[in-house]
C-alpha positions in Angstrom: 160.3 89.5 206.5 162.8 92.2 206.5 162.2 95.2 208.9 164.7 97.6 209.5 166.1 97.4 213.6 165.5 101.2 213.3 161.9 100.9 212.9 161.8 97.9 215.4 163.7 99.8 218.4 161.6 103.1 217.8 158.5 101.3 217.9 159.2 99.0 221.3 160.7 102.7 222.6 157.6 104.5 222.1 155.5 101.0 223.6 156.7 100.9 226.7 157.2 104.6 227.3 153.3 104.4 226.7 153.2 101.9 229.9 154.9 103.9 231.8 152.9 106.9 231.4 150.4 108.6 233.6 149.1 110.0 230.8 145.9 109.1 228.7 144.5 109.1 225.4 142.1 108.2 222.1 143.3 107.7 218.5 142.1 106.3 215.4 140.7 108.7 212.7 141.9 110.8 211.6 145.3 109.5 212.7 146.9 106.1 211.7 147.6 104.7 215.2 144.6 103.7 216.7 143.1 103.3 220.3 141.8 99.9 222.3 138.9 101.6 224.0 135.5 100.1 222.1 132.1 102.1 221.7 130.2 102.2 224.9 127.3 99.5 224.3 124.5 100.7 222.5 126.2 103.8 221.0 127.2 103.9 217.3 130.1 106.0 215.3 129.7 106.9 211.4 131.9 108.4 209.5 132.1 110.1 205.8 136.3 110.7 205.0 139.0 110.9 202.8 142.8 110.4 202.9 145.7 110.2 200.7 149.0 108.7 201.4 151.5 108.7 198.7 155.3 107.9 198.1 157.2 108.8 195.1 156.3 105.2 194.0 152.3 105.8 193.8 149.6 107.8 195.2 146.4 106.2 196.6 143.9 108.4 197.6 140.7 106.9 199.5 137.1 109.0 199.4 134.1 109.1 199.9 134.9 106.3 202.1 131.8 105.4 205.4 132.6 104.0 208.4 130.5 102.5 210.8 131.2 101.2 214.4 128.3 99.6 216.9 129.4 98.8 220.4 127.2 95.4 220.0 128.3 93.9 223.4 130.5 95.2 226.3 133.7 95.4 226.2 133.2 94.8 222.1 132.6 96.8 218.7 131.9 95.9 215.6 133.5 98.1 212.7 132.9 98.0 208.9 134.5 101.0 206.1 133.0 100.7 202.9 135.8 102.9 200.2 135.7 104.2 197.1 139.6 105.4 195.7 141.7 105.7 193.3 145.6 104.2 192.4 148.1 106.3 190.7 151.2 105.1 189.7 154.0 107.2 188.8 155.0 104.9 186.6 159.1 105.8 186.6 161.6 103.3 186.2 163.6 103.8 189.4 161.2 101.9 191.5 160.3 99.4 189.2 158.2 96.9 189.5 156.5 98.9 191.9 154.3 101.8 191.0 153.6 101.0 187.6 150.5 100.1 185.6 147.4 102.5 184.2 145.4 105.0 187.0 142.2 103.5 188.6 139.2 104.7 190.5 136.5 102.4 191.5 135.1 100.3 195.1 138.3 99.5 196.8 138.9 96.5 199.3 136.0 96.5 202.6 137.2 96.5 205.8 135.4 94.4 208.9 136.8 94.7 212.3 136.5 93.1 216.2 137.9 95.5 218.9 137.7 93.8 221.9 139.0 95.9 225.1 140.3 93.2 226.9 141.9 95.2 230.3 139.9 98.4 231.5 141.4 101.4 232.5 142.0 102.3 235.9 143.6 104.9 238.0 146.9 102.5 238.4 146.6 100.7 235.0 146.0 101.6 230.8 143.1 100.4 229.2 144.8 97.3 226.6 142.6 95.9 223.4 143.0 94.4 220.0 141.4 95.4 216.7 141.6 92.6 214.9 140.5 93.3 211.1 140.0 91.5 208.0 140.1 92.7 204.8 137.5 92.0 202.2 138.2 91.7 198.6 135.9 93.9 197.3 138.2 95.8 195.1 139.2 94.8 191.0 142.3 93.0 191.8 143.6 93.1 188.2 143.3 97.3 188.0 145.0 97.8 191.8 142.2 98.8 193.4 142.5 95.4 195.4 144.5 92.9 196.7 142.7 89.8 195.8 142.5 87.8 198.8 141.2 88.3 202.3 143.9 90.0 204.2 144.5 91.1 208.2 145.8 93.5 210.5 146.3 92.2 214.2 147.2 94.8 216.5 147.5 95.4 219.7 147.0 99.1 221.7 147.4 100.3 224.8 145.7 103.7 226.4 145.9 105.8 229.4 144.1 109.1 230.5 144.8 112.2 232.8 143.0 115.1 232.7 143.1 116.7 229.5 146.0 114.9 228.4 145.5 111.2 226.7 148.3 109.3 225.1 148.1 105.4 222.8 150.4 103.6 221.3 150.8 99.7 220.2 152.0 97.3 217.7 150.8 95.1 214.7 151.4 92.7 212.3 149.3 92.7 208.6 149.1 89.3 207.2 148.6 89.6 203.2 149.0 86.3 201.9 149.3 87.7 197.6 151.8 87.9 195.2 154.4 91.1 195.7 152.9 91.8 198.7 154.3 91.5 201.9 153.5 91.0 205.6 154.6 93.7 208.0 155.1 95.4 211.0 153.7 98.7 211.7 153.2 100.9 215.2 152.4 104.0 216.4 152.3 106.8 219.3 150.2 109.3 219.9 149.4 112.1 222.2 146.4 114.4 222.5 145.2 117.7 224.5 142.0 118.9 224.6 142.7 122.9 224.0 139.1 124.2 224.5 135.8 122.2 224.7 135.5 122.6 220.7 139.1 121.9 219.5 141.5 118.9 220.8 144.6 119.0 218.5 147.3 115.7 218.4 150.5 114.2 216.9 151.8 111.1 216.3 154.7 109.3 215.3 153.7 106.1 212.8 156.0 103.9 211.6 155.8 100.8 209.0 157.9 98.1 207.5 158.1 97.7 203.4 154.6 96.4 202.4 155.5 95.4 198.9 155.6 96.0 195.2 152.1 96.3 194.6 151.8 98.9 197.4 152.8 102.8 197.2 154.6 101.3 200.2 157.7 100.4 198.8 160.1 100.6 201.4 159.6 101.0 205.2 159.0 104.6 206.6 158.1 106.5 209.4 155.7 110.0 209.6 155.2 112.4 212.3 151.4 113.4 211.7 149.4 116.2 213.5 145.6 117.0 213.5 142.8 117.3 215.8 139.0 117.3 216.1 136.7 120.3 215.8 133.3 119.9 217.7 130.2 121.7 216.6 127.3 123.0 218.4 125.3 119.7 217.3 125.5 117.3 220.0 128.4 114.2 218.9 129.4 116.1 215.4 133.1 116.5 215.0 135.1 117.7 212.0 138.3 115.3 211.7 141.7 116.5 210.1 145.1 115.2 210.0 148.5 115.4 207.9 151.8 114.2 208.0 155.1 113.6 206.5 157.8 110.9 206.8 161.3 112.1 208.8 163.2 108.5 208.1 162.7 106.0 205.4 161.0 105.9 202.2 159.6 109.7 201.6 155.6 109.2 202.1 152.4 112.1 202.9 149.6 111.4 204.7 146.3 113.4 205.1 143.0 112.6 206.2 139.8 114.7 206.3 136.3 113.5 207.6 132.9 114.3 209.3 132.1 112.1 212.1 129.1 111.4 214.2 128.5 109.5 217.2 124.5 108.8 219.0 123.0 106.1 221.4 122.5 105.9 224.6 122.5 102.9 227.8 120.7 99.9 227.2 119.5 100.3 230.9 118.5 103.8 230.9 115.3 103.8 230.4 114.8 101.7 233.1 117.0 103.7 235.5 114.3 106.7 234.5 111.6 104.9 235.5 113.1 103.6 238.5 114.2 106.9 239.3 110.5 108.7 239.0 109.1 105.6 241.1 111.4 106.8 244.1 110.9 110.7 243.6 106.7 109.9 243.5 107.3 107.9 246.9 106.8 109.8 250.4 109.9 111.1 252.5 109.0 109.4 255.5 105.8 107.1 254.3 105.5 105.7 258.2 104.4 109.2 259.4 101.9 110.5 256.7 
């Protein structure tokens, strides 16, 4: 596959300045590089988005799209996004054979994911995981809205946190074994700061390789995207925003906008309540009563 040694160098730049950092950090939605730090066990994630991301080839817009994530084991989550969207080609002749064909909207392809955080953080050492996911064909292959086969993304992330600083990055390679599509590379940086206990506001710097004809990816490009999270008074409910705009390669926009919602709690806490009540009912000093 042919990747440009711009996109390449930036992208092994930005990884190992993430090693070297004393930083720390947590991605994914509503930004595209994501973070290797599973939900705690017994805790759950849902989320009700949309996004848009569109080059002068096409314009795919995603939404409603719902996203759910389960931490089912330690150290492991299980993730599923269920989309609706739409395809618009722009139909013009200078990009041909890519973006052309009739405007759809319908059930797009399902995604099912593994994270698996294979190295925990520490005070000397990031936090590394994969997020292995496959993509379902679930989509109409023959209007866009899919690609037709079970495809997958197999990255790697790394993470690291300091105060109220965090900072991720990582690496990945989609496998999409269909006609004028193409495998790739894609990776991404990011850094976040939690401004006030309601707002935390980010950027990132994402970069992917040409994804194919049958993509609004055309060509390989990289964005700078900024966003943040706004928290509400309701315990785990945060308003998600994010938008961005290539600065090299293919021109491409990005935007994302969601309401997320996290709940759960330890598998052993219930019994560390009761364990705790049975010491507070017991005597200071029982041999002297």
């Amino acid at each position: 596959m042919k990747v440009t040694f711009t996109c390449l160098r930036l992208t092994l730049f930005l990884l190992l300045l993430l090693i070297a950092s004393k930083l720390c950090a947590q991605a994914g939605p509503p930004f595209q590089t994501d973070d290797p730090t599973p939900v705690d066990l017994g805790h759950y994630e849902f989320y009700i988005f949309g996004t848009v991301d569109g080059t002068p080839a096409e314009l795919d817009s995603t939404g409603p799209a719902f996203e759910f994530n389960w931490g089912a084991v330690p150290n492991i989550q299980l993730h599923a996004i269920l989309p609706f969207g739409a395809v618009l080609p722009t139909n013009n002749p200078t990009y041909a054979p890519g973006g052309t064909g009739p405007s759809a909207f319908g059930l797009t392809d399902m995604e099912l994911g593994v994270k698996y955080g294979f190295i925990k953080q520490t005070s000397h050492r990031p936090q590394i995981g994969s997020f292995t996911m496959f993509e379902i064909p679930t989509g109409n292959y023959t209007k866009g809205l899919g690609v037709g086969r079970v495809w997958y993304k197999l990255p790697i992330w790394v993470e690291k946190e300091f105060g109220p600083w965090s900072v991720v990055g990582g690496v990945g390679y989609a496998v999409v074994p269909q006609t004028q599509y193409r495998n790739f590379f894609y990776g991404g940086y990011l850094v976040k700061k939690e401004v006030s206990k309601k707002l935390e506001l980010s950027a990132e710097i994402f970069s992917h390789a040409r994804e194919g004809f049958a993509t609004a990816q055309t060509e390989s490009s990289t964005l700078i995207d900024a966003g943040g999270y706004y928290h509400f008074k309701s315990p785990g409910l945060q308003l998600l925003f994010a938008y961005g705009h290539s600065v090299a390669g293919q021109t491409e926009n990005y935007a994302y906008l969601g309401l997320y919602k996290t709940w759960g709690k330890d598998k052993d806490a219930d019994k560390k309540t009761a364990g705790d009540a049975m010491l507070s009912a017991q005597p200071l000093n029982p041999g002297h009563q």
